[in-house]
C-alpha positions, 0 to 999 in steps of 0.5 A, spaced: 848 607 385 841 605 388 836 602 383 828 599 384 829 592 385 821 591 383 823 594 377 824 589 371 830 593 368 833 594 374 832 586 375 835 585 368 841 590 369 842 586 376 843 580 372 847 582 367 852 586 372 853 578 375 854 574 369 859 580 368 863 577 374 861 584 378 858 585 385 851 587 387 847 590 393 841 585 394 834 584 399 833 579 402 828 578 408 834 577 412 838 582 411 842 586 405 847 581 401 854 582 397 852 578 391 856 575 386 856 569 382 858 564 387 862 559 381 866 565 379 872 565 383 874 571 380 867 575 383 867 571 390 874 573 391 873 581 391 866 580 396 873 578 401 876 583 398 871 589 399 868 587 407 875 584 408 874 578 410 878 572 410 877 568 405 877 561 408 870 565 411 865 561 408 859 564 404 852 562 404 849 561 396 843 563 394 839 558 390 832 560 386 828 553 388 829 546 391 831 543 384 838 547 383 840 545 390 842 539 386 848 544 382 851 545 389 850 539 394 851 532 393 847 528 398 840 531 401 838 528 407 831 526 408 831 530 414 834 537 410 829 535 404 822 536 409 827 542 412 827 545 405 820 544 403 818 546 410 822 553 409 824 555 403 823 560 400 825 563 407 830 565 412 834 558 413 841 555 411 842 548 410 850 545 411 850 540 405 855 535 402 859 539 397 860 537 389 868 537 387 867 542 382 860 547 385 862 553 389 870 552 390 871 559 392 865 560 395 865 555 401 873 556 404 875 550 402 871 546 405 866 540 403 860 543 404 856 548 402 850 553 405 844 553 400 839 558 402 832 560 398 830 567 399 822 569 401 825 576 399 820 577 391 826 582 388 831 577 391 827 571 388 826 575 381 833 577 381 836 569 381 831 567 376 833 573 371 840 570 372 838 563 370 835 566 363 842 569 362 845 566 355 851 563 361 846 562 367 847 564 373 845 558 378 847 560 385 849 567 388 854 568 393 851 573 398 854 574 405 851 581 409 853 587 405 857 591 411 865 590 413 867 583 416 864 583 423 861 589 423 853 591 423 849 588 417 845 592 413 837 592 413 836 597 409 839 600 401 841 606 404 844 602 410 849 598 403 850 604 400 853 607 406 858 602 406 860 601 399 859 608 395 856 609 390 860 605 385 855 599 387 850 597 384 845 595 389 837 594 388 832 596 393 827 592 396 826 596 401 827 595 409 828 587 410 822 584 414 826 579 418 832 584 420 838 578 422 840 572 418 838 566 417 838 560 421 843 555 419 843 548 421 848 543 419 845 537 415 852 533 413 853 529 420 846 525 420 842 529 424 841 538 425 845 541 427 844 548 429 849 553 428 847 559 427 839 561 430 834 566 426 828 567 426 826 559 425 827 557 432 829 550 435 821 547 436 818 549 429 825 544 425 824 539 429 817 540 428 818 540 421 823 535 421 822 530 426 829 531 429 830 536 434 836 539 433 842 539 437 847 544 439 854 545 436 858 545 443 854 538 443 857 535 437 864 540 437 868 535 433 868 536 425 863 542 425 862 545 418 865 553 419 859 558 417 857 565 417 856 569 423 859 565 427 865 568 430 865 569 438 865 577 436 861 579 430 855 583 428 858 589 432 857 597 431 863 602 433 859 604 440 861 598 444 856 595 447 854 591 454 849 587 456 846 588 462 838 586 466 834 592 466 835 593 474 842 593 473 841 599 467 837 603 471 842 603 478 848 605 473 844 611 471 842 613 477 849 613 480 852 618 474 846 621 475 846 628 470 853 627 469 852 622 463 854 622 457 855 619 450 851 613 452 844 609 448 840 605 452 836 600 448 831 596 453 824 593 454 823 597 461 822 604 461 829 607 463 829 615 466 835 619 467 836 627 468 842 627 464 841 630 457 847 626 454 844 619 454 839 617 448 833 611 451 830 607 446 825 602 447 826 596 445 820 592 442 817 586 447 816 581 441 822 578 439 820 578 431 819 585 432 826 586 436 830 582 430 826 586 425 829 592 427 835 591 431 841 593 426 838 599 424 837 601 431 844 600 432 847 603 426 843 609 429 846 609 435 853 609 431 850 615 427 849 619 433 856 618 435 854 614 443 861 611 445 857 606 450 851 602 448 847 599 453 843 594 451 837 590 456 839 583 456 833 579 452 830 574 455 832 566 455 826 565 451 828 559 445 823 565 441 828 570 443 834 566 441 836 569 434 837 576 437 841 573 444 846 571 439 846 578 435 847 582 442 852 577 444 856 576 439 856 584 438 858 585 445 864 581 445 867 585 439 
């Protein structure tokens, strides 16, 4: 059941069916998530059980300002605190030292925790409504909202196709970053980025001080986290990364005999065959992440067997959505 994420009655019922311990479709400025309340065990474990993702997968936990981040963690580096007031509310994770006793299930059994503060206003009036619960609810578990490792979902439609009607899911309308959170692993005395979103490289360490490494530069002991699977965020199509030039040769070669293809690309593209479905992708790269995954549960709802997509450029401003597609494209 979809209900008006601005409305407060939608927003209290929201909150009331997570101090039950059910599941709840939320908005965030990422994309949609699959909350719970991250300290009920019982409530993370059906998130594994309905996306059917392994259970020692970790979950991000939602937070609804700095202060609670002292529920969860159990140190706060200095950099991951100029990280925090930099960012927050926003697109950005934070790795954390974990207390014994905070989000067991919701972190895989490790001793870290993924804190992040969504920007999002229903999303942010969701957490704080949990809060005013007779037994608050202080952190929400909120992995995206689609099966494991497929495409995540951008819109409440996008959540409603995947669950069904039996969830309940707040709309907040399409997402405005459009792919996940950069997540940057802080329990190792410097960042780490482990996940790049719409925060690039040059705007942490700017905020930081610290420019961040990457996870091949420090392998030993990484924190798993979400999104990080070689092969993940991927539609039924299967989807090839190719140069432009390259795209344009294929189809001139198969020439009207095409079929059953989508072509995602920043050129112009031209083809005489009427099976093959042109796209433009956007040439700014926050519109690209914006729209990236609905572009590509439309090519999966127009039954195209083959998705070939413009490789994006080596630009840092490019790097989030160049994860997406690759990762994607490995499935």
């Amino acid at each position: 059941m979809i209900l008006d994420g601005n409305q407060p009655d939608a927003l209290q019922q929201a909150a009331a069916a997570l101090g039950r311990g059910e599941l709840l479709g939320l908005p965030t400025e990422t994309v949609y998530g699959l909350a719970a309340d991250a300290d009920n065990d019982a409530a993370v474990a059906q998130i594994f059980a309905a996306k059917g993702r392994p259970s020692n997968h970790p979950l991000i936990v939602h937070v609804a300002d700095i202060d609670t981040v002292t529920r969860y963690a159990r140190e706060v580096p200095l950099f991951a605190q100029q990280l925090m007031e930099a960012f927050w509310p926003g697109p950005l994770t934070l790795i954390l030292p974990r207390l014994p006793q905070a989000a067991r299930a919701s972190t895989g059994g490790q001793d870290s925790v993924g804190l992040r503060c969504p920007s999002h206003p229903v999303a942010h009036a969701l957490l704080l409504a949990c809060q005013q619960l007779t037994a608050p609810v202080w952190g929400v578990a909120a992995p995206s909202a689609n099966q494991f490792g497929r495409v995540s979902p951008t819109t409440a439609a996008h959540v409603a196709a995947e669950f069904g009607d039996a969830l309940l899911v707040l709309d907040g309308g399409a997402c405005e970053v459009g792919i996940e959170s950069t997540i940057v692993d802080c329990t190792r005395g410097v960042p780490v980025l482990l996940r790049p979103g719409a925060i690039s490289r040059d705007a942490i360490e700017q905020a930081c001080g610290m420019r961040p490494l990457s996870r091949e530069d420090m392998p030993e002991h990484t924190p798993r986290a979400s999104g990080t699977l070689l092969a993940h965020y991927a539609p039924s199509a299967k989807v090839r990364l190719m140069p432009a030039k390259q795209i344009q040769t294929a189809l001139d070669v198969l020439g009207p005999d095409a079929a059953n293809i989508a072509i995602y690309s920043r050129q112009r593209m031209h083809t005489s065959a009427r099976g093959v479905l042109l796209q433009r992708m956007p040439h700014e790269p926050h519109a690209a992440a914006q729209e990236l995954f609905a572009a590509l549960r439309a090519f999966d709802d127009a039954k195209v067997k083959l998705i070939w997509v413009e490789l994006p450029p080596e630009s840092a401003d490019w790097e989030g959505v160049r994860d997406r597609l690759e990762r994607a494209a490995a499935a």
